[in-house]
N, C-alpha and C positions, 0 to 999 in steps of 0.2 A: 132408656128405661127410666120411667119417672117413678117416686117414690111419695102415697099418699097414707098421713097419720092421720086416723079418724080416734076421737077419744069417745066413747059411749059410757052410758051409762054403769054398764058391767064390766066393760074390757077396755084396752087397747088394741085396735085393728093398725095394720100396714097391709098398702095394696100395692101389689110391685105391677105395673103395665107396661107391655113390648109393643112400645108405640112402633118402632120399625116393621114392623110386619104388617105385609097389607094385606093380607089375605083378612078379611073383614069377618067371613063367616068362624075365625075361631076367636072363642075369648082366650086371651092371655093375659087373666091376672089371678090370683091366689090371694088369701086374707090372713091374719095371722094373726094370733092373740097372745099377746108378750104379756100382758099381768090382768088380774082381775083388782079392780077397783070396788069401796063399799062406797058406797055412797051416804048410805045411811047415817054414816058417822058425822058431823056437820065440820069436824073439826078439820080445818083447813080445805075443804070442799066450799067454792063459792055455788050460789044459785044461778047462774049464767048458763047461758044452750051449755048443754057440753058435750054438741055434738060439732066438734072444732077441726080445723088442718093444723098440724102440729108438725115442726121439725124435727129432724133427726136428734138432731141437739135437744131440742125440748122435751122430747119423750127420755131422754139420759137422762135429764135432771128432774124430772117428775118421777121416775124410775128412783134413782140415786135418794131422791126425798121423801118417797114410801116407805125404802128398806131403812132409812133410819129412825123412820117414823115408828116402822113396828117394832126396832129396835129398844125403844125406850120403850112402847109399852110394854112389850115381853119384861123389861127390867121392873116397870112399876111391878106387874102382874104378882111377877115374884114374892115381892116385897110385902104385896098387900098379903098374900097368900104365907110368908112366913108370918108376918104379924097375927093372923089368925090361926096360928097354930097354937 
């Protein structure tokens, strides 16, 4: 079974394919969307395709470097929002 990371524009896709099976007339693969991405935001987004192969390892740390991302901004968000109280 091979394992393919497509990154788009809104999502993270993995397509899992049963290459052992030879029966041809069926598809066996399924797509799956692990996180939604904005793109809109520039900040740490490059302008490159970002329609890529990506590893399993790589989508952990792309993953792993979102959730801290939104981590602080939820903190900032806070902040600015008591400040304006």
């Amino acid at each position: 079974m091979s394992h393919i990371f497509k990154k788009t524009k809104e999502a993270y896709h993995a397509t899992f394919l049963d290459e052992d099976t030879d029966d041809d007339s069926s598809m066996n693969a399924f797509t799956t969307c692990f996180t939604e991405i904005d793109f809109r935001d520039d900040s740490g987004c490059s302008n490159e395709d970002v329609d890529e192969d990506l590893t399993f390892e790589e989508l952990k740390m792309l993953r792993k470097e979102e959730i801290e991302a939104r981590a602080i901004q939820k903190e900032r968000i806070q902040i600015l929002m008591e400040d304006n109280e």
